[in-house]
C-alpha positions as CSV (number, residue, x, y, z in Angstrom):
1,X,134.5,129.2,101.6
2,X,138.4,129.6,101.9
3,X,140.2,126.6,103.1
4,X,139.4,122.8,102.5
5,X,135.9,122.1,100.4
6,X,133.4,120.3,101.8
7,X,133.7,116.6,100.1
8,X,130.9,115.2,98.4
9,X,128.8,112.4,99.8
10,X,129.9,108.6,98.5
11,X,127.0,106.6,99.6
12,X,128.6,103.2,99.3
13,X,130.5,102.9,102.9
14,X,131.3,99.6,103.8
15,X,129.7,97.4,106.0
16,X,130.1,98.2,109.9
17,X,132.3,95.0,111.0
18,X,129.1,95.1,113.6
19,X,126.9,94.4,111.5
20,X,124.2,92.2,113.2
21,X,123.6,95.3,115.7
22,X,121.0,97.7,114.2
23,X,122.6,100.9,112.6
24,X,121.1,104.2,113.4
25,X,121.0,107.7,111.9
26,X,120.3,110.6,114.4
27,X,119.6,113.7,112.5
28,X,119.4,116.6,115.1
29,X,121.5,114.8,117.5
30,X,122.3,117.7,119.4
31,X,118.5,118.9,120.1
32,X,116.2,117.2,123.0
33,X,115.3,114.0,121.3
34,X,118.9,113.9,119.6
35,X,120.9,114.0,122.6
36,X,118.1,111.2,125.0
37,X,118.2,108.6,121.6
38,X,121.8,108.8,122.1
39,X,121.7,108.3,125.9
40,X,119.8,105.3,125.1
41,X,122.1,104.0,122.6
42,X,125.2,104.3,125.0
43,X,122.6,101.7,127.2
44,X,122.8,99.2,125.0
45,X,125.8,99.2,123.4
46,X,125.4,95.5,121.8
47,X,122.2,96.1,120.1
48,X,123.2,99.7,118.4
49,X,125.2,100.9,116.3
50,X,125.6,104.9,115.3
51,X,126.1,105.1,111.8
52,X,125.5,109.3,111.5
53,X,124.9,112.2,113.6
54,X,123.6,115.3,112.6
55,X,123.1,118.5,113.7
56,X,122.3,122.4,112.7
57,X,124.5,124.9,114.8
58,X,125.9,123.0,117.6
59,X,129.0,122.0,116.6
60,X,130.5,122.1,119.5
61,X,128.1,118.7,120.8
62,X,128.4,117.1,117.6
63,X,132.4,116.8,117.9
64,X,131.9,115.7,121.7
65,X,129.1,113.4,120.1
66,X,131.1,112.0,117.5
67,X,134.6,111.8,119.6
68,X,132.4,109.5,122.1
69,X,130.7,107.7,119.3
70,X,132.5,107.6,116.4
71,X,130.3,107.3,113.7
72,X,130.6,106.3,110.2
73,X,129.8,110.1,109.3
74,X,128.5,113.5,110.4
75,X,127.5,116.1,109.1
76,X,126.7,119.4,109.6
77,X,123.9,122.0,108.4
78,X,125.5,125.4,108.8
79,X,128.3,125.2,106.4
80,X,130.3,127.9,108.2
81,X,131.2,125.4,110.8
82,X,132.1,122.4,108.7
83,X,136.3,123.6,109.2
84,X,135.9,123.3,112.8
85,X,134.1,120.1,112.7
86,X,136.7,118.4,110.0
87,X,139.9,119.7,112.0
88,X,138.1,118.5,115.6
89,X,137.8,114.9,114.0
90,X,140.6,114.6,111.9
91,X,142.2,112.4,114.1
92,X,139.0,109.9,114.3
93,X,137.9,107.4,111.6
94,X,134.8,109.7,110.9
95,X,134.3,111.3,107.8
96,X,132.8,115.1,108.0
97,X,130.0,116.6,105.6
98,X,128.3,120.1,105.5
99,X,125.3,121.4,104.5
100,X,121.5,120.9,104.2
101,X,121.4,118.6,100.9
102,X,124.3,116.7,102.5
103,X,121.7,116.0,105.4
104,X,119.0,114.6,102.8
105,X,121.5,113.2,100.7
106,X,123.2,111.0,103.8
107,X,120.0,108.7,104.9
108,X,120.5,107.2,101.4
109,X,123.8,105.1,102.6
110,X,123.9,101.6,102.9
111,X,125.1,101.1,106.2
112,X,121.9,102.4,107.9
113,X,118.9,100.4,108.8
114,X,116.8,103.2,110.8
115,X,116.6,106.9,110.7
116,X,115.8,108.6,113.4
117,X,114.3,112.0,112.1
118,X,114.9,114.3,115.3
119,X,115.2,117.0,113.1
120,X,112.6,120.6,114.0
121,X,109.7,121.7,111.6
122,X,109.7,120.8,108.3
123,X,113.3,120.5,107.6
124,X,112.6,116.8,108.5
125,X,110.4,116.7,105.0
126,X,112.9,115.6,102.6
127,X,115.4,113.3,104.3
128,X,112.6,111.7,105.2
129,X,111.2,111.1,102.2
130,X,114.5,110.8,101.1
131,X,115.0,107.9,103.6
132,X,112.1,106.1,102.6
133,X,113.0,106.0,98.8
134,X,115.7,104.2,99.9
135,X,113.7,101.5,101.8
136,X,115.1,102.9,105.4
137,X,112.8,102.1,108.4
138,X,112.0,105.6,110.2
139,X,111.6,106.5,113.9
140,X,109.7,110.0,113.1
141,X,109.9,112.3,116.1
142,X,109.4,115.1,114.0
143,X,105.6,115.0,113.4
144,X,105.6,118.4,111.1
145,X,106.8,115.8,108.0
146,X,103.4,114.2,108.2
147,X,101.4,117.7,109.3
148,X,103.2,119.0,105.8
149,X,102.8,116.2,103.4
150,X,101.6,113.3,105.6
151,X,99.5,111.5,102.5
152,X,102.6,111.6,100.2
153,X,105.3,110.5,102.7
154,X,102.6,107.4,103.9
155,X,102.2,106.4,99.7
156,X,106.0,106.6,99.9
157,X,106.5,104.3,102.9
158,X,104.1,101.8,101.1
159,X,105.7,101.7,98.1
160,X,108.9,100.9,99.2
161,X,108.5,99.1,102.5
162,X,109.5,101.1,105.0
163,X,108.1,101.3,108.4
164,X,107.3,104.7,110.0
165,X,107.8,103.6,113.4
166,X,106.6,106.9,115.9
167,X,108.8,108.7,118.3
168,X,106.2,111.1,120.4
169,X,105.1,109.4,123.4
170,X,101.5,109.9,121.9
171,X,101.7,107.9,118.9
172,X,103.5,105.2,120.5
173,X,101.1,104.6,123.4
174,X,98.6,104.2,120.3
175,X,101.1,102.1,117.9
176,X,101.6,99.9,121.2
177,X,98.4,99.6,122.0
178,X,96.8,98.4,118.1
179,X,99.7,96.0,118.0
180,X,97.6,92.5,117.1
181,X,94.4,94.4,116.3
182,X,92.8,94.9,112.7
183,X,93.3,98.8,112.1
184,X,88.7,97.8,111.2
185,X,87.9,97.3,115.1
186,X,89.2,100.8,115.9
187,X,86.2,103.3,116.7
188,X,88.4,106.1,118.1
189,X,92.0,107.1,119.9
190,X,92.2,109.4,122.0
191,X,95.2,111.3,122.2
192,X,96.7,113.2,126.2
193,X,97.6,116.5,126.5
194,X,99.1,117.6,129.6
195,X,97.4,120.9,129.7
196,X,101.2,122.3,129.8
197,X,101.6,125.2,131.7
198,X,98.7,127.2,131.5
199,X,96.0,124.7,132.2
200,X,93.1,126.6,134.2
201,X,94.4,130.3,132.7
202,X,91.7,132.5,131.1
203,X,92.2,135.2,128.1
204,X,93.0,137.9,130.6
205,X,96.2,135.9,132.1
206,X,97.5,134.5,128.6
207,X,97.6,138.0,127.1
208,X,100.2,138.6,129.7
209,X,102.2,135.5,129.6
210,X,106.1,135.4,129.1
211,X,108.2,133.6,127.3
212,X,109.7,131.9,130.6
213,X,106.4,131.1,131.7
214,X,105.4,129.2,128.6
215,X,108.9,127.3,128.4
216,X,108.2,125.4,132.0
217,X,106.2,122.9,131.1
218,X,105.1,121.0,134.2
219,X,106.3,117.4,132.6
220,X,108.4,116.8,129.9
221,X,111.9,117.9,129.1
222,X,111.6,119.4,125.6
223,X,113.3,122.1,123.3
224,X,111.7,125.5,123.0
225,X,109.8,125.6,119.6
226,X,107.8,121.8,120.9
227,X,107.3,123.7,124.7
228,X,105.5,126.3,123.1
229,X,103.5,124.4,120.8
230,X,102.6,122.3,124.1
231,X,101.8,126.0,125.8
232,X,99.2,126.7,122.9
233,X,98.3,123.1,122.0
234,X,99.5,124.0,119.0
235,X,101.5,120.6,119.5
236,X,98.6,118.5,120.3
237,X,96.8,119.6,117.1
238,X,100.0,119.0,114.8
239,X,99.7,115.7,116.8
240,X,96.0,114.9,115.7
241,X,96.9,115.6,112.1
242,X,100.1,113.2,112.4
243,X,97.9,110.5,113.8
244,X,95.4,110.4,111.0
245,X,98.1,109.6,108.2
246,X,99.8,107.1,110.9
247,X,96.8,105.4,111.4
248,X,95.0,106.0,108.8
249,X,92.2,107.7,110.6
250,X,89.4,110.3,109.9
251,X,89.4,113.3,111.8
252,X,86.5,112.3,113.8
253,X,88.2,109.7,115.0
254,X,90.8,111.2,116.9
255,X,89.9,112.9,120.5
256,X,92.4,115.2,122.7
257,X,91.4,115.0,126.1
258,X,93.1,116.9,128.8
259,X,95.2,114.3,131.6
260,X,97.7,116.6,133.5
261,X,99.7,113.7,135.3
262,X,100.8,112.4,131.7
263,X,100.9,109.0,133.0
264,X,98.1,107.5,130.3
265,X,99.5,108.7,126.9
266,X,96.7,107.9,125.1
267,X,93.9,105.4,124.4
268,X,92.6,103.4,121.7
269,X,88.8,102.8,121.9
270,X,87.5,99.9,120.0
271,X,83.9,99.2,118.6
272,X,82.8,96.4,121.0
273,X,83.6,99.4,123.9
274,X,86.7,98.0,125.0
275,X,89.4,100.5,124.9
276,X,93.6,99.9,125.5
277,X,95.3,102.5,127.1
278,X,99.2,102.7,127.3
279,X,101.0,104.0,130.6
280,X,104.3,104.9,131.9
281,X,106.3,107.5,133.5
282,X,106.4,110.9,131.2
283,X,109.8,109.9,130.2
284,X,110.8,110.5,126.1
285,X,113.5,107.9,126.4
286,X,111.0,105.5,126.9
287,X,109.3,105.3,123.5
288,X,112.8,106.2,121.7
289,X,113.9,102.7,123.1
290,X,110.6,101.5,121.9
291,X,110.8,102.5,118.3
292,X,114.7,102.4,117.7
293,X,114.0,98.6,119.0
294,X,111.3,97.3,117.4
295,X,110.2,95.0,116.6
296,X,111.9,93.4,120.1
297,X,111.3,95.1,123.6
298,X,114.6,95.8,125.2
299,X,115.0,95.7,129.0
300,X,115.7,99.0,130.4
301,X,116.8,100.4,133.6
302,X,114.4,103.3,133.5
303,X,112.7,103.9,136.9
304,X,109.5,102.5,137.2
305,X,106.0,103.7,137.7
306,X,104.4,103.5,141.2
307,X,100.9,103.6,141.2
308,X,101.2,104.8,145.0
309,X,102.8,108.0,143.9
310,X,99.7,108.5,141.8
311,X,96.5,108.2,143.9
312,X,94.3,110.2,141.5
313,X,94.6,110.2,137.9
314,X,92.3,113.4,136.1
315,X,90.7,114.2,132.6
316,X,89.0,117.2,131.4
317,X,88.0,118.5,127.5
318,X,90.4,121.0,126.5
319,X,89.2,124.5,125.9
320,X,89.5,124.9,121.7
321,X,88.0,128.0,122.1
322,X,90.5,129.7,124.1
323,X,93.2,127.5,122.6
324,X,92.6,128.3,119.8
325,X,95.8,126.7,117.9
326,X,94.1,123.2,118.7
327,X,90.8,124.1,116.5
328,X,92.6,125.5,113.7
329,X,94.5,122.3,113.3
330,X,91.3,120.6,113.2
331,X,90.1,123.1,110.4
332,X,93.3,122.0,108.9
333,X,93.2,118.5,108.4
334,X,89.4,118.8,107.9
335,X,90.1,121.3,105.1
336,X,92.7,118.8,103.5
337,X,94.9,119.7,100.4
338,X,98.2,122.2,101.5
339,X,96.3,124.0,104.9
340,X,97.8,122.0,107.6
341,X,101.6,122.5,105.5
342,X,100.1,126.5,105.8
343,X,99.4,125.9,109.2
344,X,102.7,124.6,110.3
345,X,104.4,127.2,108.8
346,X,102.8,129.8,109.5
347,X,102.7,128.6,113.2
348,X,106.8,127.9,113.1
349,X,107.0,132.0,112.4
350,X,104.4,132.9,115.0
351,X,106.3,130.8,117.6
352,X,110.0,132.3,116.7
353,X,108.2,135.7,117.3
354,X,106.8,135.0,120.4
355,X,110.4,133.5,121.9
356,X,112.1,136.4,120.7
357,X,109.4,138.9,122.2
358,X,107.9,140.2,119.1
359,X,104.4,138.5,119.3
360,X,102.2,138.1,122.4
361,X,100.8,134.7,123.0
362,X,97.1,135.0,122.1
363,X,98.4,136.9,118.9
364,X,100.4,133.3,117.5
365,X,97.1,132.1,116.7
366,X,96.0,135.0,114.7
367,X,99.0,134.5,112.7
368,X,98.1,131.0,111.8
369,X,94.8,132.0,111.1
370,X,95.4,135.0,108.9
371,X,97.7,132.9,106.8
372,X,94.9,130.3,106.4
373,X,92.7,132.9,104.9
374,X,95.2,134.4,103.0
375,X,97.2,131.9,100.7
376,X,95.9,130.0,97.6
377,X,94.2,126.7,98.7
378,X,96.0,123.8,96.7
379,X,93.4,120.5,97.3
380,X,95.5,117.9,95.8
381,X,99.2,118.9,96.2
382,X,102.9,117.6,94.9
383,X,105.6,117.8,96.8
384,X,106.6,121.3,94.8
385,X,103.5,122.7,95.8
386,X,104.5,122.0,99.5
387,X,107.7,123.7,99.3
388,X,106.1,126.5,97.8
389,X,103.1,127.1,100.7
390,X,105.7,126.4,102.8
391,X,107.7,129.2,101.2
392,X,105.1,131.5,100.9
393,X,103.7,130.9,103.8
394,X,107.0,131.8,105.3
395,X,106.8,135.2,104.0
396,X,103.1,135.8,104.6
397,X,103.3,134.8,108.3
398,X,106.5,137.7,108.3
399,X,105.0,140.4,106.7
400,X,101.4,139.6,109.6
401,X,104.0,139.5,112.2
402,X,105.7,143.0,110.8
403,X,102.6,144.5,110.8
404,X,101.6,143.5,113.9
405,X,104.7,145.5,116.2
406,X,104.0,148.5,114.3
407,X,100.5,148.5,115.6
């Protein structure tokens, strides 16, 4: 790279003269859950501090984000723009880093008391870990880290203390709801799908569906690679798989049942056959609020829900053989060892595909599947062996997805 180096990381900053407010870490700070944490932060200016912002390719909102901001550091993943990031802020107290270790490499400072892991697929995997090696509290709204590796990063956050505090409006309503329980009197959670935009379709429609159609989801305000996942389920299974290392959970435990107002977002069913169910508006800023302030509730100015506007609230069991992404993530975490890291990557491929026309809808989980079948079964893995199913996985899923156009 011609021009000024990128600096290396120094992660002894000093203390933020602001110090009694709690200092965050947003990496992806330019993607859905990025840019709402950071609405929310500019709420409550006297409880927050940002401390880093990250991002992948948008540099363009991180200098807007940083300029409005003004964190203690930034830092971006595609090297090529770090120039235009450094010479945007060089007239702001906020110093400018490129590239993905520097991403890992900046959760370690001192001047950060929560990370929020916004970050998409399992690129979250080792700042995360990273994060908690360091004894950083984590707001995880990037549930792929515990689809991939969900025993090691949970043994992690024991042994050094840090709380994995979750993001998705799913695992909050059940974090929420076993708050003052023992983790013994749980029988089962369920966790609420909203169907997302194909609820009612059969086989013959969802061969035909378009990548338009499967980006409007009917509730939630998401990026692309999570609207899909909702479109196939996909998302709800890596969701069932992130909830057994949360809550330590067997797979029998956890239920997906179908509730397309997303106003219950899940339930927590105990063994006297009581059960606690959390509700709200289908608003993502509401359980960022949550986790980036706990343990204390904040007030917030969100609207609030109005039981009148809902006069009939529906369930129905989803249809795992039709989508089919949910069952395979069931085989998944049933199956143990590296299939649900297989799984994840494999399905990360398959969805790229799909957005860029290049796989139909139906066909994402055959991709999944194929890989699954196809790549060496590893039932007590290290973190190497992750990286290398992802890796190879990576490759696999290409070559199934290659095939597949030329058919």
């Amino acid at each position: 790279m011609g021009g000024r180096s990128i600096p290396k990381i120094i992660l002894l900053f000093n203390p933020s003269s602001t110090a009694l407010k709690k200092r965050i870490a947003i990496l992806g700070s330019t993607g859905s859950i990025g840019t709402q944490a950071l609405e929310v932060l500019h709420k409550h200016p006297g409880l927050f501090e940002v401390e880093v912002l990250s991002a992948q390719n948008n540099c363009d909102l991180l200098i807007r984000q940083a300029m409005e901001f003004k964190p203690n550091a930034v830092v971006i993943g595609n090297e090529r723009y770090y120039l235009k990031v450094s010479e945007a802020l060089k007239a702001y107290p906020v110093k400018v880093f490129a590239g993905a270790e520097a991403i890992s490499q900046i959760v370690e400072m001192d001047a950060i008391d929560l990370v929020l892991i916004a970050l998409v697929g399992y690129s979250g995997l080792k700042p995360t870990l990273n994060a908690i090696r360091k004894g950083k509290n984590i707001a995880l709204a990037n549930k792929e880290t515990l689809v991939v590796a969900g025993r090691l990063v949970m043994e992690e956050a024991r042994r050094h203390k840090s709380w994995i505090l979750p993001v998705d409006s799913e695992h909050s309503a059940i974090f929420q709801c076993l708050v003052g329980e023992k983790p013994s009197s749980v029988e089962k959670i369920y966790l609420t799908a909203s169907g997302g935009p194909f609820l009612g379709h059969n086989s013959g429609q969802l061969k035909t569906v378009t990548r338009e159609a499967a980006l409007k989801h009917p509730n939630w305000k998401m990026g692309n690679k999570i609207t899909i996942d909702s479109a196939s389920m996909m998302n709800k299974g890596l969701e069932v798989i992130e909830a057994r290392w949360l809550f330590d959970l067997k797979p029998e435990q956890i239920d997906v049942i179908i509730h397309p107002q997303s106003v219950i977002h899940s339930i927590v069913q105990f063994h006297d056959g009581s059960m606690k169910a959390q509700m709200g508006l289908p608003d993502m800023k509401i359980p960022i609020l949550f986790a980036l302030a706990y343990p204390q509730r904040v007030t917030s100015e969100f609207p609030r829900f109005d039981f009148t506007n809902y006069q009939q609230l529906t369930f129905q069991a989803p249809d795992k053989e039709l989508f089919r992404c949910l069952s395979l993530a069931y085989i998944a975490l049933e199956g143990g060892g590296n299939l649900a890291c297989i799984l994840n990557a494999a399905n990360e491929i398959a969805v790229a595909a799909f957005l860029e026309d290049r796989l139909g809808f139906l066909e994402i989980p055959e991709v999944i599947e194929h890989c699954m079948n196809h790549l060496p079964f590893i039932p007590d893995p290290s973190y190497e062996d992750y990286v290398n199913s992802h890796r190879e996985t990576l490759i696999k899923a290409k070559e199934f997805v290659c095939r597949q156009n030329k058919v």
